[in-house]
C-alpha positions as CSV (number, residue, x, y, z in Angstrom):
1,X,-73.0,213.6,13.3
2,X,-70.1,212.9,15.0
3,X,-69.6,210.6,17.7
4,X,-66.9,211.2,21.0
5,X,-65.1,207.5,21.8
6,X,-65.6,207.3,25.3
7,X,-63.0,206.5,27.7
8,X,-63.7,205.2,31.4
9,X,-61.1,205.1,32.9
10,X,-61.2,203.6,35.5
11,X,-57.8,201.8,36.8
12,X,-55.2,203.9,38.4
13,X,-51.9,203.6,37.4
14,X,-48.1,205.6,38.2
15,X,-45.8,207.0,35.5
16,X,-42.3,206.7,35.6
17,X,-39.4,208.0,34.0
18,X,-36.1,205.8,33.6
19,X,-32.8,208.3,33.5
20,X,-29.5,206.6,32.4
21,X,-26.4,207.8,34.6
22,X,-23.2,206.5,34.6
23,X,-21.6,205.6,38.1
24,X,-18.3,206.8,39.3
25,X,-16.8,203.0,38.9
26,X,-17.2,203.8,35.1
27,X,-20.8,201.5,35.0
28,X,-23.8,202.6,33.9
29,X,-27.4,202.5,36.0
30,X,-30.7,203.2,35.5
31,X,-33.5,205.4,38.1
32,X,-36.6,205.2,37.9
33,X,-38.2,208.3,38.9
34,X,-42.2,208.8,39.3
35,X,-43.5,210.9,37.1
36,X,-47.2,210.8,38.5
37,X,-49.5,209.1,40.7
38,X,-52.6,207.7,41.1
39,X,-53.3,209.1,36.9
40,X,-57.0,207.6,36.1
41,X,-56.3,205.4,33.4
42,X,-58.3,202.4,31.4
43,X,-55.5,199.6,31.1
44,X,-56.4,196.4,28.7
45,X,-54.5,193.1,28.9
46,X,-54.3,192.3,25.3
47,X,-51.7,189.0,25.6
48,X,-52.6,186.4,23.2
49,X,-53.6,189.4,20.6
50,X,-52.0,190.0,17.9
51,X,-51.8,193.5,16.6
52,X,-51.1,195.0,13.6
53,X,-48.4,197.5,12.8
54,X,-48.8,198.6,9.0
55,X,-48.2,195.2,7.1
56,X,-46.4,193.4,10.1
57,X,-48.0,191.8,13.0
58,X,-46.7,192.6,16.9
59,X,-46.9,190.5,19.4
60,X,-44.7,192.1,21.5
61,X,-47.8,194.6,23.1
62,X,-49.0,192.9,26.2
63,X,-50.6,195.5,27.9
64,X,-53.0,199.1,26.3
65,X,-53.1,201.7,28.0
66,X,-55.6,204.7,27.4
67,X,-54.9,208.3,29.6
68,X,-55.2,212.1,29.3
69,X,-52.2,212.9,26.9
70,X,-48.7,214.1,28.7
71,X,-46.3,215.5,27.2
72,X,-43.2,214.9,29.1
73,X,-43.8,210.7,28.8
74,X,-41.2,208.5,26.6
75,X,-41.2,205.2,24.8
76,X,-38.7,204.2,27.0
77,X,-40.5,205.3,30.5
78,X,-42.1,202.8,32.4
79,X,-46.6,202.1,33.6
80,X,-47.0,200.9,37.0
81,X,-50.0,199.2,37.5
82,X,-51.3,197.1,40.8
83,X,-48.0,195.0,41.3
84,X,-47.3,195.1,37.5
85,X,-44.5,197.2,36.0
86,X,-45.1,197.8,32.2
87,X,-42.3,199.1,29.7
88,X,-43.5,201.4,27.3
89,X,-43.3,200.3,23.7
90,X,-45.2,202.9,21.5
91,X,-47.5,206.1,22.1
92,X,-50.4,206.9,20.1
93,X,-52.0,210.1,20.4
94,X,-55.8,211.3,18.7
95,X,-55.2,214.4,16.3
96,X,-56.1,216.8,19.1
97,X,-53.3,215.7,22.1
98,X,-56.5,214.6,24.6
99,X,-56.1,211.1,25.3
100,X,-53.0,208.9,24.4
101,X,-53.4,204.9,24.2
102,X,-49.7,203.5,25.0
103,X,-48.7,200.2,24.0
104,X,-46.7,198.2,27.1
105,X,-44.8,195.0,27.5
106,X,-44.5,193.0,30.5
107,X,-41.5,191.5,32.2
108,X,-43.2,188.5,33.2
109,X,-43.5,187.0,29.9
């Protein structure tokens, strides 16, 4: 018999999606737009863990976070969580598109 994983997810945290434009002095900016709100999430700080990648070790993950899969979020979108913004480095997704763990990095390293 199969077993579920089960997910409590219990944080709360908002998506955002980061648009490139380019400014009318010829520069180029970046919005940040929200995406959702208040999505239930569980979010893990990992720093100090090493993960592995295939063969190669990353140490660059800071932050997991576990959600309801989305469709419409990017690797380069951002998690905002408490006063903590998060830049997406990879998505994961189980074989069925239900829950989606997303590997984040943290400016304040």
């Amino acid at each position: 018999m199969r077993t579920a994983r089960k997910y409590k997810m219990r944080d709360f945290v908002t998506l955002k999606t980061i648009t490139t434009n380019e400014r009318s002095d010829g520069t180029v900016g970046t919005t940040a737009t929200t995406l959702a709100d208040n999505v239930p999430a569980s979010v893990s700080d990992v720093r100090g863990v090493e993960t592995f990648r295939g063969r190669k070790i990353s140490a660059s993950t800071t932050h997991v976070v576990d959600t309801r899969y989305r469709s419409d979020l990017k690797a380069r979108d951002q998690v905002v969580f408490g006063s903590d913004t998060l830049h997406i480095v990879g998505i994961k997704t189980d074989g069925r598109k239900r829950i989606m763990t997303i590997d984040c990095n943290s400016d304040a390293d």
